[in-house]
C-alpha positions as CSV (number, residue, x, y, z in Angstrom):
1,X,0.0,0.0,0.0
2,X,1.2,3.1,-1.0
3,X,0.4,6.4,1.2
4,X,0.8,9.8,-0.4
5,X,0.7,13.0,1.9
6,X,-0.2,16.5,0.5
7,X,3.0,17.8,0.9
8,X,4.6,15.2,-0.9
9,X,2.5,16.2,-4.1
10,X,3.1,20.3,-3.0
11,X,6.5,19.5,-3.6
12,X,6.1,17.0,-6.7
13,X,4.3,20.6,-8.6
14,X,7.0,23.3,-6.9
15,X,9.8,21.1,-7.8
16,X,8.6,19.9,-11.7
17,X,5.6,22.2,-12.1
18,X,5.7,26.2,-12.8
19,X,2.2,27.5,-12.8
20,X,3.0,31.3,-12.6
21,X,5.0,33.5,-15.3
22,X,5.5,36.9,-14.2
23,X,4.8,39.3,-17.3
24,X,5.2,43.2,-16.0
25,X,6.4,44.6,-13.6
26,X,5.8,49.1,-12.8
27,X,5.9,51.4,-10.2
28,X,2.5,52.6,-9.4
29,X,0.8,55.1,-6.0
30,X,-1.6,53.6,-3.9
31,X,-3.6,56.1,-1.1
32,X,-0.3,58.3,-1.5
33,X,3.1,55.9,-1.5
34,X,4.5,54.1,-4.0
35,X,4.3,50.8,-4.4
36,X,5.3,48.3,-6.7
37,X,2.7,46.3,-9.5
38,X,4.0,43.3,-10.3
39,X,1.6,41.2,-12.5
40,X,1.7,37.6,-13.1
41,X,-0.1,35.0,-15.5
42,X,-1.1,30.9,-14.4
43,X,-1.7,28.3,-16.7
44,X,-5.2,28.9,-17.1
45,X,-4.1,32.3,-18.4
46,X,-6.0,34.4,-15.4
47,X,-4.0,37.6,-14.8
48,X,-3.0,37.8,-10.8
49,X,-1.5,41.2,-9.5
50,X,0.7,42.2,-6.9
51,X,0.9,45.1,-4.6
52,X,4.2,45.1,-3.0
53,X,4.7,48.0,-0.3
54,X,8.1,49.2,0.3
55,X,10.8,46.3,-0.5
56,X,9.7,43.0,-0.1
57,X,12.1,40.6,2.5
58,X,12.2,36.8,3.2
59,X,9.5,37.4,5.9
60,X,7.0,39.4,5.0
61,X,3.3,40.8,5.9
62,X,0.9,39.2,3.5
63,X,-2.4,39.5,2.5
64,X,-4.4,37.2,0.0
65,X,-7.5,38.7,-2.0
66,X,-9.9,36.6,-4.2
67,X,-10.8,38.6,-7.0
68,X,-14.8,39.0,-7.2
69,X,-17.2,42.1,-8.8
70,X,-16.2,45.2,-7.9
71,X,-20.7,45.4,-6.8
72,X,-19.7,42.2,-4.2
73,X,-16.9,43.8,-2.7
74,X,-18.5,47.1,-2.0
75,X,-22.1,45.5,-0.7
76,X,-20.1,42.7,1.5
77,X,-19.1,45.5,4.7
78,X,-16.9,43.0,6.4
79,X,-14.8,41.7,3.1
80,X,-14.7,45.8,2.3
81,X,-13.5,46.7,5.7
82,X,-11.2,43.8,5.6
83,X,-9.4,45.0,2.5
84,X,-9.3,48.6,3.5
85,X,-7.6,47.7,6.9
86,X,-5.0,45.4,5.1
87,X,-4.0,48.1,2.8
88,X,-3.2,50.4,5.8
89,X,-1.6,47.6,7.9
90,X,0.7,46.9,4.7
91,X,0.9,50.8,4.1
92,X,2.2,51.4,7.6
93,X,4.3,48.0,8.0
94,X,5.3,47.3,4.8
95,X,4.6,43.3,2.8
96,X,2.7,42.4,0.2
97,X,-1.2,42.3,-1.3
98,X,-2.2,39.3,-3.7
99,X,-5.0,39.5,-5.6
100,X,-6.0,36.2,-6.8
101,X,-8.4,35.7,-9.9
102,X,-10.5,33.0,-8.8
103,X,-13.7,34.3,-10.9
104,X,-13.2,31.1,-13.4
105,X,-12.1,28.9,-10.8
106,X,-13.0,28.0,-6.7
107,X,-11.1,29.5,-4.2
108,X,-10.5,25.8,-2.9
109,X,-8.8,24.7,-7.1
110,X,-6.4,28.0,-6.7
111,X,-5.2,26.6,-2.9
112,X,-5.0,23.2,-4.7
113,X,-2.8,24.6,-7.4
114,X,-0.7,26.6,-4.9
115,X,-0.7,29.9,-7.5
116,X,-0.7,32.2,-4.4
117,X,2.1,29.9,-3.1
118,X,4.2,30.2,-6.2
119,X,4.1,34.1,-6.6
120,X,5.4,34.7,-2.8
121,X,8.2,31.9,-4.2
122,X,8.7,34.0,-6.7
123,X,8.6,36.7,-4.8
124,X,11.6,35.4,-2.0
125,X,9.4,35.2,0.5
126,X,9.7,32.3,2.6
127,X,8.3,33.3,5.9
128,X,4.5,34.6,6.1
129,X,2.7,37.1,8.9
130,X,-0.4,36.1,6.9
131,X,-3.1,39.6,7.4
132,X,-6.7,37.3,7.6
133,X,-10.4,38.0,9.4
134,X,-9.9,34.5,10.4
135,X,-7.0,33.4,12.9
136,X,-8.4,29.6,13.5
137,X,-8.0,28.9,9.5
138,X,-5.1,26.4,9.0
139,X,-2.8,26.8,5.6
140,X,-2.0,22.9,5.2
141,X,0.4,21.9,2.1
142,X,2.5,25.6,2.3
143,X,5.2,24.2,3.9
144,X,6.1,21.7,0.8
145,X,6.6,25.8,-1.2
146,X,9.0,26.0,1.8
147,X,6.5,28.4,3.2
148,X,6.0,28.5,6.7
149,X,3.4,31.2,8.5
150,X,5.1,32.5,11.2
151,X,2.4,34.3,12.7
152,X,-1.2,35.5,11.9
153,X,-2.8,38.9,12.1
154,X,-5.8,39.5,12.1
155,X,-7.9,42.2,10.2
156,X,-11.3,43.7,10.6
């Protein structure tokens, strides 16, 4: 019988799989600073862009952002709040803002593909204080990226 752990097949796709190709990268202002836009494309050809505030270390803040309609994101007051407060935490501290195109796929298939994982890779980041509303949630299969959250902060 043969037993196969997740991060076993996390590090089967980081070691012979590249999902991510980063395409542009520009300087850009966000709510007065300067910050960096890095954009990336996955295999399913979704576009996923990065915010990075100030330079960007091996441990870094970090905050993940599905992608949805601009309408859902303003009429959803906690998931509004939650972006606004992430934006000044990484304004103020520094780290990095992902936002994720999961409108053609399930928020659970872009964990299960590790996109998010492979841009922070990417990235040089290897240690995560991960910005979330929700501190119980458990990131299972990071550590085969050789990403390890260190802490977790969390944002209302």
């Amino acid at each position: 019988m043969c037993i196969v752990y997740i991060s076993d097949i996390v590090e089967y796709r980081l070691a012979n799989e590249q999902l991510i190709k980063r395409v542009k990268v520009e300087e850009s202002e966000l709510r007065g600073i300067k910050v960096e836009k890095i954009i990336y494309n996955d295999h399913l050809n979704r576009t996923h862009t990065v915010i990075q505030f100030y330079k960007a270390h091996e441990t870094a803040n970090v905050k993940f952002h599905n992608i949805g309609t601009d309408i859902g994101l303003v009429l959803d007051d906690k998931r509004f709040s939650a972006l606004n407060s992430s934006i000044d935490y990484l304004k103020n501290n520094g780290g990095i803002l992902i936002f994720l195109d999961t409108k053609v796929i399930s928020h659970e298939q872009a964990k299960e593909f590790g996109v998010g994982a492979q841009i922070l890779k990417d990235l040089g980041i290897k240690n995560i204080n991960l910005l979330t509303t929700n501190i119980d949630t458990e990131f299972i299969g990071l550590a085969g990226f050789g990403l390890d959250v260190i802490s977790k902060v969390e944002i209302t």
